[in-house]
C-alpha positions as CSV (number, residue, x, y, z in Angstrom):
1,X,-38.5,-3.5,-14.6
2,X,-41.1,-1.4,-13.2
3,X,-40.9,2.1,-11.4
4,X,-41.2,0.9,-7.9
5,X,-38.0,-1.6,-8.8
6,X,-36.6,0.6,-10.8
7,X,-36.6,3.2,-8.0
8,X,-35.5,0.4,-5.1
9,X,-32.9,-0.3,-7.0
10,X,-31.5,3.3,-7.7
11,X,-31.9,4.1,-3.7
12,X,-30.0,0.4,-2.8
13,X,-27.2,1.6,-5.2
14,X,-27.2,5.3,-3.9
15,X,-27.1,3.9,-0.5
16,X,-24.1,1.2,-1.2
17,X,-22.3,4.1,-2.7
18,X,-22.4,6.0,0.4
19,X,-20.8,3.3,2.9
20,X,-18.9,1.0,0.7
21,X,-18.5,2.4,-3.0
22,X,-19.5,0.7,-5.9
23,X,-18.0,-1.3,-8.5
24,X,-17.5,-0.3,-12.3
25,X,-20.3,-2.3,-13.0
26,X,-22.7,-1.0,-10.4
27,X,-21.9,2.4,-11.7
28,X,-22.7,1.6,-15.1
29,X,-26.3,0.3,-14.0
30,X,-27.0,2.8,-11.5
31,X,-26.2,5.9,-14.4
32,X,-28.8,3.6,-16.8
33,X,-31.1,3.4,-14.3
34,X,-31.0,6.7,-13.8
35,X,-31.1,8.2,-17.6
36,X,-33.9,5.7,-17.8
37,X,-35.8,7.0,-15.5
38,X,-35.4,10.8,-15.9
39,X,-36.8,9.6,-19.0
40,X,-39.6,7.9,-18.1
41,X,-40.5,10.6,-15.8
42,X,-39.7,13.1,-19.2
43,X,-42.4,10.8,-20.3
44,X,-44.9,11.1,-18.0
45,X,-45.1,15.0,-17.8
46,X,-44.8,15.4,-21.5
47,X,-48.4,13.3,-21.4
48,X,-50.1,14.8,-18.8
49,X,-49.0,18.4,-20.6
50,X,-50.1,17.1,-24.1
51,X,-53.7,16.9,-22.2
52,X,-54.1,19.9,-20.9
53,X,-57.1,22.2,-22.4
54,X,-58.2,25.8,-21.5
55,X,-61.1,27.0,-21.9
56,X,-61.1,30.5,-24.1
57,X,-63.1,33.5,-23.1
58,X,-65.5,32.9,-25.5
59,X,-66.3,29.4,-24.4
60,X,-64.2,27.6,-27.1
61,X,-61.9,25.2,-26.0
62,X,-58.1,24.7,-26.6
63,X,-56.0,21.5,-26.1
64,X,-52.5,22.4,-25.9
65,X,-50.8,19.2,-27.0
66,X,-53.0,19.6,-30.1
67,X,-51.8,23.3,-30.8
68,X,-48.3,22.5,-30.0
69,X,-48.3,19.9,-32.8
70,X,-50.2,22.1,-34.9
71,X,-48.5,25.3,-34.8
């Protein structure tokens, strides 16, 4: 399952448990989906931090998931 359906189907569950309640089943899925995509999303930032460089003052460059792993 992809984001988009993962989403969909996270917002159709919210949405049923809003008007009508859902069964012990539903919850089950909709609390996976969930911790599934919190981690996904965990994921996603963790890369796009992990790329991040700065350049020093002296011109030198830092990449910040490298010195994270490194020290």
């Amino acid at each position: 399952m992809n984001v988009a359906e993962m989403t969909a189907r996270i917002n159709e569950l919210y949405h049923k448990s809003q008007n009508e309640g859902l069964s012990p089943e539903e919850k089950e899925e909709q609390a996976a989906l969930r911790q599934t995509y919190v981690a996904n999303v965990r994921a996603n930032l963790k890369g796009q931090l992990d790329n991040i460089s700065i350049v020093e003052k002296d011109g030198s460059i830092t990449n910040l998931g490298e010195k994270k792993r490194h020290g």
